[in-house]
C-alpha positions in Angstrom: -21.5 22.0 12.1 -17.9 23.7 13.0 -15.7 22.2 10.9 -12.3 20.8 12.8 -8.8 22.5 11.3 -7.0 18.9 10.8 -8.4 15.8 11.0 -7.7 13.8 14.3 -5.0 10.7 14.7 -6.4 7.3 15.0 -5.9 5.0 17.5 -3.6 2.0 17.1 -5.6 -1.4 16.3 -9.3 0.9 14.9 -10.7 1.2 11.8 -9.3 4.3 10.9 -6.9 5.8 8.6 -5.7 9.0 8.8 -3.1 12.1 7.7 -2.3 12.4 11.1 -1.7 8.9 12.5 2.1 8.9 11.7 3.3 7.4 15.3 1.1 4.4 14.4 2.2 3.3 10.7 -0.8 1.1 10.1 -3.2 3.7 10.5 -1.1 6.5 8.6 -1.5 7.5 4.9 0.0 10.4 3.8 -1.6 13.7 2.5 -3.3 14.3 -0.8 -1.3 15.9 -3.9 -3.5 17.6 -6.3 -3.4 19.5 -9.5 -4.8 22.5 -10.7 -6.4 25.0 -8.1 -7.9 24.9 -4.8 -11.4 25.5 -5.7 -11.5 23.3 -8.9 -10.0 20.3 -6.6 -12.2 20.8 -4.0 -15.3 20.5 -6.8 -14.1 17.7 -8.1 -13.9 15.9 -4.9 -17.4 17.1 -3.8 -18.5 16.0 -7.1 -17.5 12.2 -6.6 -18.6 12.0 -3.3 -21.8 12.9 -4.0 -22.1 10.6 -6.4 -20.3 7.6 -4.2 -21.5 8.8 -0.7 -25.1 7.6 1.5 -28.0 10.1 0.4 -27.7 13.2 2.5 -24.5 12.6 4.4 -21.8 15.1 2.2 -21.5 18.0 4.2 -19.3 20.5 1.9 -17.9 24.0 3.6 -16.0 25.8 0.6 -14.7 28.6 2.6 -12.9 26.5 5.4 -12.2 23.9 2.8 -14.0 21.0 5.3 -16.2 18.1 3.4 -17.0 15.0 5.5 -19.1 12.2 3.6 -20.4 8.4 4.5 -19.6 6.1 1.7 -21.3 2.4 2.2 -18.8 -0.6 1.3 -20.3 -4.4 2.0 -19.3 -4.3 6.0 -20.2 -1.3 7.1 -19.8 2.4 6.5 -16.8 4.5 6.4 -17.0 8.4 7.2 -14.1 10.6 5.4 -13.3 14.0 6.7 -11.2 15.7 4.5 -9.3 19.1 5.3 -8.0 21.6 2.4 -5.2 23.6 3.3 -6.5 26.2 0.7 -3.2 28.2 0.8 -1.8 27.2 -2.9 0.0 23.7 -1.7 -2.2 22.1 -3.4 -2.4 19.6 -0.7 -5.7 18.0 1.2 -5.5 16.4 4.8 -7.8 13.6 5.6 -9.3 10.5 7.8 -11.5 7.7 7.2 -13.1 5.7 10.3 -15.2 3.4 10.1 -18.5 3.8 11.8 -18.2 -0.1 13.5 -14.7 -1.3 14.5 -13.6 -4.3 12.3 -10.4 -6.7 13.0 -8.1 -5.3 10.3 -7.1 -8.7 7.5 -4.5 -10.8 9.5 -2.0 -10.2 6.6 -1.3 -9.2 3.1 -0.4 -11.3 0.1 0.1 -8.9 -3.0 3.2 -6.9 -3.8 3.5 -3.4 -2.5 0.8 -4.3 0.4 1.0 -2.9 4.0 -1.1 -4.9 6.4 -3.4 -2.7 8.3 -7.8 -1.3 8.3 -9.4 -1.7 5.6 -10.0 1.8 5.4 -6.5 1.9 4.0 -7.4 -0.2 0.5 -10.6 1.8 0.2 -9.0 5.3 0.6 -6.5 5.0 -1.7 -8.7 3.6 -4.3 -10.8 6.9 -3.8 -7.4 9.2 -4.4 -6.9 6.6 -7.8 -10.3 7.3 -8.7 -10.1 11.2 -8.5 -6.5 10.9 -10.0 -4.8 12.5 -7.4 -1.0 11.2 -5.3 0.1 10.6 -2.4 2.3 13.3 -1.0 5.8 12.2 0.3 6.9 13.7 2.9 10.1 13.4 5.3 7.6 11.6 7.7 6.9 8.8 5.2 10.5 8.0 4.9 10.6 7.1 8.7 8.3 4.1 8.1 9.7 1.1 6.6 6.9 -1.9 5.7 8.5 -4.9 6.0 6.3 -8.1 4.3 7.6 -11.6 5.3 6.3 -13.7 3.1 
């Protein structure tokens, strides 16, 4: 399949996280910081979602830098898109929607927690597994959480 050039916003109150949600806070992580080179990062994260994702469902396109994968978690099943820029940033665009549309936890109780889809949690525990950050940007610092406890 043709392989989109960024991954697409989410829409407030779904399932979805994405790079390119940053008008609706809850459904915005930022971009992907990784070291080394393009093609090694873009292995490694093949590699890993082959191992995590549904039989048959990574579709990997080195030379536009797309892969899009189904990983299974105990309600339902997510599908990531991610997006490498592939021009030396060392930076990787993304999204992750969940295939059914689930009421996103009515809060958070730990410290550092944003309320929001559970995508959120699982993404960022993918980018901690691979060992890669989260990019700052000027676009983060816009968005303040605020947790009232």
């Amino acid at each position: 399949p043709d392989a989109p050039r960024r991954p697409a916003s989410c829409a407030t109150g779904t399932s979805c996280v994405s790079t390119s949600a940053f008008r609706t806070p809850a459904n915005y992580l930022p971009p992907w910081e990784y070291l080394g080179d393009d093609t090694a990062a873009f292995k490694s994260l093949e590699k890993l979602l082959v191992e995590k994702a549904q039989p048959g469902s990574v579709y990997a396109d080195e030379t536009t830098g797309f892969i899009r994968a189904d990983l299974k978690y105990p309600d339902g099943v997510d599908t990531y898109e991610f997006h490498f820029k592939n021009d030396g940033s060392r930076i990787v665009l993304f999204s992750a929607r969940s295939q059914t549309n689930k009421v996103s936890p009515p809060g958070c109780f730990q410290k550092g927690c944003i309320n929001g889809p559970r995508n959120r949690a699982r993404a960022e525990a993918l980018r901690d597994e691979i060992g890669w950050l989260g990019f700052e940007t000027d676009e983060d610092k816009k968005w303040v959480p605020l947790l009232l406890h």
